[in-house]
Residue, then its C-alpha position, 0 to 999 in steps of 0.5 A: x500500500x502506498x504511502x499516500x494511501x495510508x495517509x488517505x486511509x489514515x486521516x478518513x478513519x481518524x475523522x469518523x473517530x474523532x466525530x464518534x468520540x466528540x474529540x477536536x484534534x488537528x489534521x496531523x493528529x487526526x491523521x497520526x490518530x488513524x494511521x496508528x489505530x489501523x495499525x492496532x486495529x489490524x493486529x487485533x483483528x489478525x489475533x482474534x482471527x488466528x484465535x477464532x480459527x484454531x477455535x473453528x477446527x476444533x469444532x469441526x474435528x468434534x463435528x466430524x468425529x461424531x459422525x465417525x462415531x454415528x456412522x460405526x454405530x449405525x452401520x458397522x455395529x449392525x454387521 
């Protein structure tokens, strides 16, 4: 992403926190304000994601390992 970019991106999410939150700050503040909570916010957002995938693998190892279990009573144990 280009720096340019960043600074858009930066100044566009600092603007709608600054709004949100009721708080006045300059245009370099508000720019280092998004930048910075992008920055943060990415990382949190990657964390939970890592956290929520090994959370979903799981469940679907359970899920998957029922029906084993369903499927060797249903028509393995019948033989």
């Amino acid at each position: 992403m280009s720096v340019i970019l960043l600074i858009l991106i930066g100044l566009a999410a600092g603007f709608v926190a600054t709004k949100l939150m009721k708080v006045e700050l300059s245009l370099i503040e508000t720019a280092a304000l998004g930048v910075l909570g992008a920055l943060v916010g990415g990382f949190t957002l990657r964390m939970l994601l890592a956290a929520s995938s090994v959370l979903l693998g799981l469940a679907g190892a359970v899920v998957g390992s029922c029906a084993l279990i369903w499927l060797n009573r249903r028509w393995i144990r019948r033989r």
